[in-house]
C-alpha positions in Angstrom: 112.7 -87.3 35.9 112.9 -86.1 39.3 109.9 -83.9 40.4 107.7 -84.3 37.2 104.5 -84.3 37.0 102.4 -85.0 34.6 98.0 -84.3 34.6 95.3 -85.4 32.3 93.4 -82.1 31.5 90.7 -83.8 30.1 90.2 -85.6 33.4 91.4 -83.1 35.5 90.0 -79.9 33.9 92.8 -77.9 35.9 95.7 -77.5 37.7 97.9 -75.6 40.3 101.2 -75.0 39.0 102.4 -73.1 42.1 103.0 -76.2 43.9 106.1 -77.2 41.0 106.6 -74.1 39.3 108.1 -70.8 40.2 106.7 -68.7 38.2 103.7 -66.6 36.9 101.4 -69.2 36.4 98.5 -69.3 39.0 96.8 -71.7 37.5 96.2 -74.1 34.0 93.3 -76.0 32.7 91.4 -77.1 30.2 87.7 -76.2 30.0 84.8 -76.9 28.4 81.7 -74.7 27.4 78.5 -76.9 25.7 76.5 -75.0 22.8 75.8 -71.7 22.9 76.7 -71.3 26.2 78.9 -68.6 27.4 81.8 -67.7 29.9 83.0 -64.8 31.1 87.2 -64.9 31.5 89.9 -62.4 32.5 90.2 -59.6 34.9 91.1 -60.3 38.2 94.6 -58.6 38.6 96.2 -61.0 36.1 97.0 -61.6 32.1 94.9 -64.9 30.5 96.1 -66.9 27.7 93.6 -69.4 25.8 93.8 -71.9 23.4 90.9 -73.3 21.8 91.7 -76.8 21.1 88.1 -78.1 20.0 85.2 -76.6 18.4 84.4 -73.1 17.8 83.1 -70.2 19.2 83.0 -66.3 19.9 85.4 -63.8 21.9 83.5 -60.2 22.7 83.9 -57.4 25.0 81.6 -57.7 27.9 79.7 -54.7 27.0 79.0 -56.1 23.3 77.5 -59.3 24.5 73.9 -59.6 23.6 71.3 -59.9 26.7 68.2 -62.0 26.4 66.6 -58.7 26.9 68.2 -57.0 23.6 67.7 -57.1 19.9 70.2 -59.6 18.2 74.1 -58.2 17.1 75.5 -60.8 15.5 78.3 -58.7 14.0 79.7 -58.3 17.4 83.1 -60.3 18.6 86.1 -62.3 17.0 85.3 -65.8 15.5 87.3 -68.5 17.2 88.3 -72.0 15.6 90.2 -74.4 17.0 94.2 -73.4 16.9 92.9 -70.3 17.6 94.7 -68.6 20.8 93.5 -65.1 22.9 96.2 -63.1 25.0 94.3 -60.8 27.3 96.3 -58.6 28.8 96.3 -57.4 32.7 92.4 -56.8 34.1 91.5 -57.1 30.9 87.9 -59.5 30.2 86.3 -60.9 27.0 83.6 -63.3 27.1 83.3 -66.6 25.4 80.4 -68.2 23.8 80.4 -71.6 22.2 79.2 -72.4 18.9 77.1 -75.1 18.1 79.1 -77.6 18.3 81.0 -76.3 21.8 83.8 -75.6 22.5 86.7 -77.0 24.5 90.2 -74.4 25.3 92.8 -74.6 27.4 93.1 -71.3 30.2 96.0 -70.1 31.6 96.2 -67.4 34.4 99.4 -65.3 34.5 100.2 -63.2 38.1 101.2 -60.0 36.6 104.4 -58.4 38.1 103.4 -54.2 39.2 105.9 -52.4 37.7 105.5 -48.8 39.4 105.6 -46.1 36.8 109.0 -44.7 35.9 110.0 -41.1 37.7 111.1 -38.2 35.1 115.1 -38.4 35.2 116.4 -36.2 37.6 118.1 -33.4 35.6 121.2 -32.7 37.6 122.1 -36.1 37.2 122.0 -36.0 33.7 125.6 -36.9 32.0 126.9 -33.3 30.9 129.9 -33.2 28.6 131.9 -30.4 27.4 131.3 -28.7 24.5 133.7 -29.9 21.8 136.9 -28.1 21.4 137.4 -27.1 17.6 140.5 -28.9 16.2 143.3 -26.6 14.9 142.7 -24.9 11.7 138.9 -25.2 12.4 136.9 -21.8 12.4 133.8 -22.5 14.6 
């Protein structure tokens, strides 16, 4: 197999697939965050996809995390178990915290191709046809 390569994640914890791969991927890994412990992920001008492939855990908006400072909200965020995978579209941001047990997922970064925003369609090059003629014996 000719230019393969193949990582240990668990020993590696990540990788940089730009040196094999063409594509979107800027980077891969597999992290780990220990109990109750937390990790803010995303942002940065590119889509994340995660995996949680040990433990459990919490996924919640930055601005719904709960500060030392604050009065408990423990009705805030999206309960995450292992099989359990999070898509977080471009610049967008959640932030992890591990259960009590931690929690162990694997993080890929995705470069986001700009698309620039479609222009309204120029109307004089809109496709014009002729009104239909009325066939013979037709009254219109």
């Amino acid at each position: 197999m000719p230019g393969t390569v193949i990582t240990d994640l668990r020993r590696r914890g990540a990788v940089d697939p730009g040196r094999l791969l063409a594509g979107p991927l800027r980077a891969v890994g597999l992290q780990r965050l220990e109990p109750g412990r937390s990790a803010e992920v995303g942002g940065d001008g590119a889509e994340h996809a995660l995996y949680v492939t040990a433990g459990s855990g919490v996924a919640a908006l930055p601005e719904d995390v709960v500060r030392p400072d604050q009065a408990e909200r423990a009705d805030i965020g999206v309960a995450l178990v292992e099989g359990t995978a999070v898509v977080l579209p471009l610049d967008s941001r959640t932030v992890l915290t591990a259960g009590t047990a931690g929690m162990e997922y694997f993080h890929a970064i995705l470069a986001a191709a700009t698309v620039p925003p479609q222009a309204a369609p120029d109307r004089t090059t809109l496709d014009r046809t002729a009104p239909e003629e009325p066939e013979e014996g037709d009254s219109r």
